[in-house]
C-alpha positions in Angstrom: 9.4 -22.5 9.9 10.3 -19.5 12.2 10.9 -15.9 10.2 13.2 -12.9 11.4 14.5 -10.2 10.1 18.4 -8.8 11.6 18.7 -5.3 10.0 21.5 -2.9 11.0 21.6 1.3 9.8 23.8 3.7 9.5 23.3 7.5 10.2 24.4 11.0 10.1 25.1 11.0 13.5 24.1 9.5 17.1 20.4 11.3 18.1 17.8 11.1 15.9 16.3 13.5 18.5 18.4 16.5 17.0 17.8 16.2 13.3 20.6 13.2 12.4 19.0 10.8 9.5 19.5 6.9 8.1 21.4 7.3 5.5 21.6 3.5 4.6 19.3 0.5 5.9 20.3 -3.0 5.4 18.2 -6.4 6.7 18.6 -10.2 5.8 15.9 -12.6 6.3 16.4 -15.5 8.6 14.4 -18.6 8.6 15.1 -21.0 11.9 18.1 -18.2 12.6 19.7 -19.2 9.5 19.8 -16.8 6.8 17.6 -17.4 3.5 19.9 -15.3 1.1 16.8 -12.8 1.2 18.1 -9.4 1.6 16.7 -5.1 1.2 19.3 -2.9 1.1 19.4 0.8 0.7 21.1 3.9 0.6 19.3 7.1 1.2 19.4 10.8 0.7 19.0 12.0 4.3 18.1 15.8 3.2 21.1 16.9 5.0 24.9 17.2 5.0 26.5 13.7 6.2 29.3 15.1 9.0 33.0 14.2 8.6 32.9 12.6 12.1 30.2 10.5 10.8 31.9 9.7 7.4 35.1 8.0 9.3 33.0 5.6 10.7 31.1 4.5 8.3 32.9 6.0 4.8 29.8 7.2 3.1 29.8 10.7 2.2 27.2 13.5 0.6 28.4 12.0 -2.8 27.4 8.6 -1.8 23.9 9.7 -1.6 23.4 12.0 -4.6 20.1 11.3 -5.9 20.0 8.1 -4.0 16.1 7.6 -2.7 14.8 9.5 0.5 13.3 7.5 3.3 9.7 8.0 2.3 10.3 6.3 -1.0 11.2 3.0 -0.1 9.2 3.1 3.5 6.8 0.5 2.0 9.5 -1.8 0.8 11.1 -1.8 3.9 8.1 -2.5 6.2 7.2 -5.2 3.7 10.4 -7.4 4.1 10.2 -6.7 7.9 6.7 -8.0 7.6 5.3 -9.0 11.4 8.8 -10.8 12.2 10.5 -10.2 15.0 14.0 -7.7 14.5 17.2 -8.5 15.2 20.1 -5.5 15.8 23.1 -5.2 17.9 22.3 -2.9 20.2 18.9 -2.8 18.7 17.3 0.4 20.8 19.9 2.6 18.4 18.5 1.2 14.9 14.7 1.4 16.3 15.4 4.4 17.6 16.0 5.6 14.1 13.4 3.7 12.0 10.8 5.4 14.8 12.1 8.8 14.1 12.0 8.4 10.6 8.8 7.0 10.6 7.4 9.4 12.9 8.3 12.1 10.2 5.9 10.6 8.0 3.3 10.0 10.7 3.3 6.6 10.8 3.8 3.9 13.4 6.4 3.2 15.1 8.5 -0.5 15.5 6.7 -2.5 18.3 9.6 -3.1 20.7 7.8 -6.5 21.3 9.5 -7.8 17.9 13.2 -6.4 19.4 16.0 -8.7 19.8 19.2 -7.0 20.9 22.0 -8.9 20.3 23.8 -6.9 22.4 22.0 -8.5 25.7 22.5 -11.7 24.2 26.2 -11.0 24.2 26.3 -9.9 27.9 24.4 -12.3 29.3 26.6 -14.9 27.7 30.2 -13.3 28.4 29.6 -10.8 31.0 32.0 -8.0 31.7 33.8 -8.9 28.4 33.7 -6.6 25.1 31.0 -7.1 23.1 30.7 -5.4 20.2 30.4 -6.4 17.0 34.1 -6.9 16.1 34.5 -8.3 19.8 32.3 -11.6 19.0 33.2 -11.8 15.3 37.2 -11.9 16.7 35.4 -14.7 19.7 33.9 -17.0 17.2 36.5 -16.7 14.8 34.1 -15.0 12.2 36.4 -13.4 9.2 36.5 -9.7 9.8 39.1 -9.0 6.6 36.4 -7.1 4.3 35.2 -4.9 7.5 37.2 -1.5 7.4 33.9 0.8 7.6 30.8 0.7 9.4 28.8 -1.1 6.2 25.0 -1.8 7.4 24.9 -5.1 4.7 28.0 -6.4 5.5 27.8 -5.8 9.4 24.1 -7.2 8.6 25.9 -10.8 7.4 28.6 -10.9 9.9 25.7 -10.3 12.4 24.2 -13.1 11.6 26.9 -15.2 12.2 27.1 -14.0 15.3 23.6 -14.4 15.8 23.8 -18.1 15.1 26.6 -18.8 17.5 24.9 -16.6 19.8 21.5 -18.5 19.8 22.6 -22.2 19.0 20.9 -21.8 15.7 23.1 -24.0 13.6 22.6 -27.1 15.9 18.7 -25.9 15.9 18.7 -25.6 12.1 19.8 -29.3 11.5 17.6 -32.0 11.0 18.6 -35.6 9.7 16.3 -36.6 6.8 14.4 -39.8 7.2 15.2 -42.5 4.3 11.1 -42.7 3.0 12.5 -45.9 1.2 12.6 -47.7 4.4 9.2 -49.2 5.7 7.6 -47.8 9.1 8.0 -51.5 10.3 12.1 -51.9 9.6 12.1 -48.9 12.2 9.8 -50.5 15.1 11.3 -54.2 14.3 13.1 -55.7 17.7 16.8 -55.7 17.2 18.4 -58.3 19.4 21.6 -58.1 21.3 24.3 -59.9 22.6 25.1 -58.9 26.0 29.1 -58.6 26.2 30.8 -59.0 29.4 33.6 -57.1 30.2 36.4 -58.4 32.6 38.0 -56.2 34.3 41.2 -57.0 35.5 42.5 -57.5 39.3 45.1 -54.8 39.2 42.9 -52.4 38.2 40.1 -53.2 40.6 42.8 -53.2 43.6 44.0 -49.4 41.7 40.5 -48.3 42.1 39.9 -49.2 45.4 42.9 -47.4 46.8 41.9 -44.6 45.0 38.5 -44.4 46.8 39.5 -45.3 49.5 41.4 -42.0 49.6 38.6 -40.2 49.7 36.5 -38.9 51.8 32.6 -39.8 51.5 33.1 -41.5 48.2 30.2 -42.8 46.6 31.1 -46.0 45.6 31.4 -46.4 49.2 27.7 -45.8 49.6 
């Protein structure tokens, strides 16, 4: 079976580049694109204030994080569920972009952008020149967006994956009809025999149909 891992973040701000910090990382396991119920999910003390601006996106605030872990303590955890599968994201260069800077800070390796998948290109490539953000292709597929009033990285994690199914064909991929064992190998390969049927088809309607092509021009019943 084929493992991923979608994950999704929230932060402090937009550029990890000038001191913003994850301040909650959320990821779901997928097995053949179809979530296992496997799920890490985290809030973090970022070491810094969380800005208002920030806070009406996603609604967490410096009380939220009060003595929640820091990064470097559940860095191990986190690597461990993402394993050597590849990572999904909506607009995945943002989320890696943050995991690198935050693993960078404890000099250690960065996410191989091999293992990206960007849902976001998925999206466009599909319905180009049409919104695409989250809510966008929840609202398209008709995916329940009632408990979504913040930015929350588990729930945004599960509605993603949703997405991510209709996105990829996954539930079509996922199903598989079960063979009855109870039935021998020779009932399958035994010769059935048919009937052939004819079917009359009436004068009127073969006089209908030759009007209509005749009608046209370079028909191919004509050929």
């Amino acid at each position: 079976m084929s493992r991923a891992v979608l994950f999704d973040t929230e932060t402090t701000g937009l550029d990890p580049l000038t001191g913003d910090r994850v301040i909650e990382i959320a990821a779901i396991e997928l097995m053949n694109d179809l979530p296992t119920g496997a799920v890490f999910h985290q809030l973090l003390d970022p070491e810094r204030d969380i800005p208002s601006d920030s806070t009406r996106v996603h609604g967490i605030t410096n009380y939220h994080v009060e003595g929640k872990p820091k990064f470097a303590d559940v860095v191990d955890d986190m690597l461990a569920f993402f394993g050597d599968a590849p990572l999904i994201a909506h607009n995945a260069p943002f989320d890696f972009g943050f995991i690198d800077a935050e693993l960078a800070r404890l000099r250690r390796p960065g996410l191989g952008r091999e293992r990206m998948i960007d849902t976001l290109v998925l999206a466009k490539a599909r319905f180009p020149g049409m919104p695409n953000s989250l809510d966008a292709l929840c609202r398209r597929f008709e995916i329940d967006l009632s408990a979504r009033t913040t930015h929350n990285a588990l729930l945004d994690c599960k509605l993603l994956a949703d997405v991510y199914v209709e996105l990829t064909g996954g539930r079509q991929r996922g199903m598989a009809l079960e063979v009855d064992q109870s039935l021998s190998f020779a009932q399958y390969e035994a010769p059935v025999n048919r009937t052939p049927v004819l079917i009359e088809v009436p004068a009127e309607a073969l006089a209908a149909h030759a009007a209509f092509v005749g009608r046209l021009k370079d028909a191919v019943w004509n050929k």
